[in-house]
LOGU-357705 format. One record per residue (C-alpha): x, y, z. Coordinates in steps of 0.001 Angstrom, whole numbers, plus 500000, padded with zeros to 6 digits. Layout:
// residues N
XYZ
...
// end
This chain:
// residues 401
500000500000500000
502692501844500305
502715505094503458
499019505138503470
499186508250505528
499404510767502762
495963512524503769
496893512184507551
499919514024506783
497993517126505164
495008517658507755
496266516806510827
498484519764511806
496221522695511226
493548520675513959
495553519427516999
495926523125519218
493873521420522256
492219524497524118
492437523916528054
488559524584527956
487607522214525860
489885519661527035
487668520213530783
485008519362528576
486455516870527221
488128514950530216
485668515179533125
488212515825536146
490929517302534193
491797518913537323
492818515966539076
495389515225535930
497934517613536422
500369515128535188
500085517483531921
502587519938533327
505455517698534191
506296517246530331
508527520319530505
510609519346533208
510420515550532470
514287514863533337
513924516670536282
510928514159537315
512329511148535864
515512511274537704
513928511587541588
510810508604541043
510664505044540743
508974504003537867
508091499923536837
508115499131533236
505570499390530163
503670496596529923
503708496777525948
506566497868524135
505091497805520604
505936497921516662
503329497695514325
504380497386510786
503729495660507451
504186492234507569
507391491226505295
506920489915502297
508106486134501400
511015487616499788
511909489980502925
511590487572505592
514881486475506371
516027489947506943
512809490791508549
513695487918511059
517279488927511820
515860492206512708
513607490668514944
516605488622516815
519170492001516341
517115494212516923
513774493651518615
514754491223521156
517596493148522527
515934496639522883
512803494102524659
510195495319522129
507404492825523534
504712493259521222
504524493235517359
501289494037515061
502253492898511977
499613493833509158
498836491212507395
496041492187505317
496177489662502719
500164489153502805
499302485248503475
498413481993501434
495037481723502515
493516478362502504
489902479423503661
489617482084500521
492431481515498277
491239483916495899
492006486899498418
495810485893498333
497957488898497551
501135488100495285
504055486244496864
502393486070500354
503649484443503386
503430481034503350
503042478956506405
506346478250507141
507270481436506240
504783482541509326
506050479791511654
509865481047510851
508045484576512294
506280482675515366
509845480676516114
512044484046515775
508960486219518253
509304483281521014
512267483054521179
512303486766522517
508976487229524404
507502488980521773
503760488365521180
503115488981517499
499588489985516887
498222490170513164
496242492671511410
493834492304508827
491400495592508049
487705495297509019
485240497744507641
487313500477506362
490571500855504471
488710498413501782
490645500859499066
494047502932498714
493975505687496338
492448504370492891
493110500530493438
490269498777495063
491957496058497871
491471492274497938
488262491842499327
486189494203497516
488015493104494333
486423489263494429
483519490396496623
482107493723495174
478604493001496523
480225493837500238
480697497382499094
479284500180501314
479298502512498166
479044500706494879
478228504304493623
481282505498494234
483579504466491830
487004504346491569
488665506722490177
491662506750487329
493676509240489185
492953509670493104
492930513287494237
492066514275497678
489626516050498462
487171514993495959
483369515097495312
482687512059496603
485117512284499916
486567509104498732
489189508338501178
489167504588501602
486018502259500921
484399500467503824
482178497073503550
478549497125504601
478756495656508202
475354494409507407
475706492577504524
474829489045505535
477714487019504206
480474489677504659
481390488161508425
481385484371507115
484288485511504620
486522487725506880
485994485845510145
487300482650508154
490391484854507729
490518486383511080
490708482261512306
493152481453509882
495550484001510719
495316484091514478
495167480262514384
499119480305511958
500365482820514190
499502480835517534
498654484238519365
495412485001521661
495142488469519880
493891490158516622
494313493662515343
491174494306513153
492522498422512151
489086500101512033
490900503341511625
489855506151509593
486326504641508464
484320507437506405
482149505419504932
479938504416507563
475667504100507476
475721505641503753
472469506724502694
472433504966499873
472927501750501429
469703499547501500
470823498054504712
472385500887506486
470697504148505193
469483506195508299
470847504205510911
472649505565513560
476776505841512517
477557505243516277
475602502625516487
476798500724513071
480456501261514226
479830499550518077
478158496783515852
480796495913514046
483414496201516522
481308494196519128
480390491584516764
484708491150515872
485060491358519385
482536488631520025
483809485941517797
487243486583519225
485948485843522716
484353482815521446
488174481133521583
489189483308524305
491288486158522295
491249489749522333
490463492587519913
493213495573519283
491650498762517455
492829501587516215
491557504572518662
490887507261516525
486878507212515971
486386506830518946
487412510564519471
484858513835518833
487631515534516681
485250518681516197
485088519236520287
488495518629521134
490129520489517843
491585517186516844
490451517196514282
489130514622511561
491543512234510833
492801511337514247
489213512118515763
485870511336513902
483578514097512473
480953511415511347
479528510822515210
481305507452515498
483045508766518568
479497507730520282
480760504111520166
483218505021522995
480346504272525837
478851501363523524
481627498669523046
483301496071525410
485501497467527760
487821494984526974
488528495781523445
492239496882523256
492849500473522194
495858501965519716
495352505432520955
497854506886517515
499054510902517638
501741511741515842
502014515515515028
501762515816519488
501353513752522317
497650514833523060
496179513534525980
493661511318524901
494830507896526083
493300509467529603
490168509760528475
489910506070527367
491170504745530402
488775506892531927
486332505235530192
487615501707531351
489506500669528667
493474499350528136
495115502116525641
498146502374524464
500072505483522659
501252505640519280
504016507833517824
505201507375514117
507657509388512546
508294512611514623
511139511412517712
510238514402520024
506545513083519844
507360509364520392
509787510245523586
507320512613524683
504456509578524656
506967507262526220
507282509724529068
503434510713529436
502981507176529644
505186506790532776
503734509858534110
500390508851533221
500707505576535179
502317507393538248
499858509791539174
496563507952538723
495131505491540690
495136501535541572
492215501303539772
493077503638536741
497083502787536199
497521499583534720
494761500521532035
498095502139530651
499393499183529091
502156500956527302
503392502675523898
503936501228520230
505870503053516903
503763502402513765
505476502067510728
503266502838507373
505387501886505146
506581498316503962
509603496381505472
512295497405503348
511987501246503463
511493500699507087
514925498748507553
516865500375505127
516715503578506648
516819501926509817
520505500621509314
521451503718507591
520803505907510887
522188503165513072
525601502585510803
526248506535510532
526303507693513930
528930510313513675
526578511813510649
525075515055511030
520953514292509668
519016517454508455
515432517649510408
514146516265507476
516001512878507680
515433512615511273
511754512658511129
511408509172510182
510111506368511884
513469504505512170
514613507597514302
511847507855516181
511848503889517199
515492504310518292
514725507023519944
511752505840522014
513122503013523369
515940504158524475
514195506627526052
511746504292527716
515401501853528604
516981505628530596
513719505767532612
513700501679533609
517923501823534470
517641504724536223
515924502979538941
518337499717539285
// end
């Protein structure tokens, strides 16, 4: 798909200035967080308080293709195991041989002993690989329609929306990515048999199921979903994913962003929702697993979902003073909150939108020139900002042995 955040990258900026009244508004109790002052003086704080590790340590990144996984795996024993990255989302999508639906198989896709080399190389660490394959939105990238939608157009939320020969954004339709119909009748019995097959190869008690950025929600042109309520539709889906997970006793990871009002808090709508999915925050299982993602600033937000009873974790990408900066907050957050509230901080995770090999190339660039003075533009990257974060997370944990 290549870095699928090209529209993030354009709108979120201009929308993140959080106003201290709104955020009252926003955060029932704010008052009682003051933890949002100690970011300028963090060394200061860090140095004089004992602090236990992150639960999750996190990268979530494209799974490698057949043809990258040997060096994909070497950076998982080089690499991830020594700097005790825990967790790793790999998205999947359809990156895998499929044996349910065959005819959803990307192009040299991981086979499974290609997967198993994966499972061998994560246990051998500690590291609890969780795939991801997209539910309900990102059904699209730019003009090219993706896998599912491709061999089952009948799933499509907006057949009259077509696909364009040259993607522009914005457009008159507000094509972004397409979505399924989450109440289509046969769309579960194809990707559940997926969402089995993967968890089932990977031998993990967790699934990712993305659910980020999902515009096309409750269309009104949809004989199934016109004029039902967006909120509603969204806590559907995600309960009914979350549901047949339980069934065998796994989890559900989402991404966290529509579950934000990004018109109250000045998010805005690309890291919040403007389409009243953010509703769905007081409708879903408390158990679901959310990937709270900001990566222009650290905004507070993983609060208010732990607030709301749920497990978050924050997400930096490609901007090192905002990855340290969530590392820290999440320290902080864990510190000054309660029994009850602080292990509902389960940690922080770098995203990587890119595939593997952009990823590691510029990965073993930075770490092989480290007399090299970088322009600002070559140090926002996600490679930097990964290095970066964890050993910033590593100064806070030694600094209390």
């Amino acid at each position: 798909m290549g870095y699928r955040f090209i529209g993030k990258e354009k709108n979120t900026t201009q929308n993140l200035t959080i106003n201290l009244q709104i955020m009252k508004k926003f955060i029932p109790a704010l008052a009682f967080l003051s933890i949002f002052i100690w970011q300028g003086n963090a060394s200061l704080a860090f140095a004089s308080e004992q602090y236990d590790d992150l639960p999750v340590k996190g990268l979530a990144i494209a799974a490698p293709k057949s043809s990258e996984l040997d060096r994909f795996v070497r950076f998982m024993h080089e690499e991830l195991g020594p700097r005790k990255i825990n967790t790793l989302v790999l998205r999947v999508d359809y990156n895998y041989q499929f044996e349910s639906h065959p005819e959803l198989r990307d192009e040299d896709a991981l086979s499974k002993r290609d997967v198993k080399k994966l499972v061998a190389a994560a246990r051998q660490h500690g590291i609890k690989i969780i795939p991801q394959i997209n539910l309900l939105g990102h059904q699209s990238w730019a003009n090219s329609t993706g896998n599912l939608l491709k061999v089952y157009p009948e799933f499509d939320e907006t057949p009259h929306v077509k696909m364009p020969d040259v993607y522009q954004l914005p457009n008159p339709d507000g094509l972004y990515c397409k979505s399924y119909c989450p109440l289509h009748p046969d769309v579960h019995r194809v990707v559940f048999a997926l969402v089995d097959e993967i968890v089932e190869v990977f031998e993990t008690d967790a699934f990712h199921a993305g659910l980020d950025e999902v515009f096309y929600i409750g269309d009104d042109k949809c004989p199934r979903c016109q004029g039902l309520d967006k909120a509603e539709l969204f806590a559907g889906e995600v309960t009914k994913i979350r549901n047949h997970l339980a069934l065998n006793e796994r989890k559900l990871w989402i991404w966290g962003d529509r579950l934000i009002d990004g018109k109250t808090t000045g998010i805005g709508l690309w890291e919040g929702s403007y389409n009243s999915t953010h509703r769905a925050v007081d409708l879903i299982p408390k158990d679901v697993v959310i990937n709270d993602w900001h990566y222009e600033k650290p905004v507070g937000t993983p609060v208010y979902f732990a607030m709301k009873g749920f497990n978050v974790i924050s997400c930096a990408w490609r901007k090192p003073e905002v990855g340290v900066s969530h590392v820290e907050d999440m320290f902080l957050f864990r510190r000054n909150n309660t029994e009850v509230m602080k292990d509902r901080f389960a940690g922080v995770m770098l995203t990587v939108w890119s595939g593997v090999t952009p990823f590691l190339d510029g990965f073993y660039a930075y770490k092989n020139n480290p007399n090299k003075v970088w322009t600002e533009e070559e140090l926002n990257n996600p490679w930097v900002t990964f290095v970066r974060m964890f050993d910033r997370l590593e100064e806070i944990i030694k600094s209390e042995e």
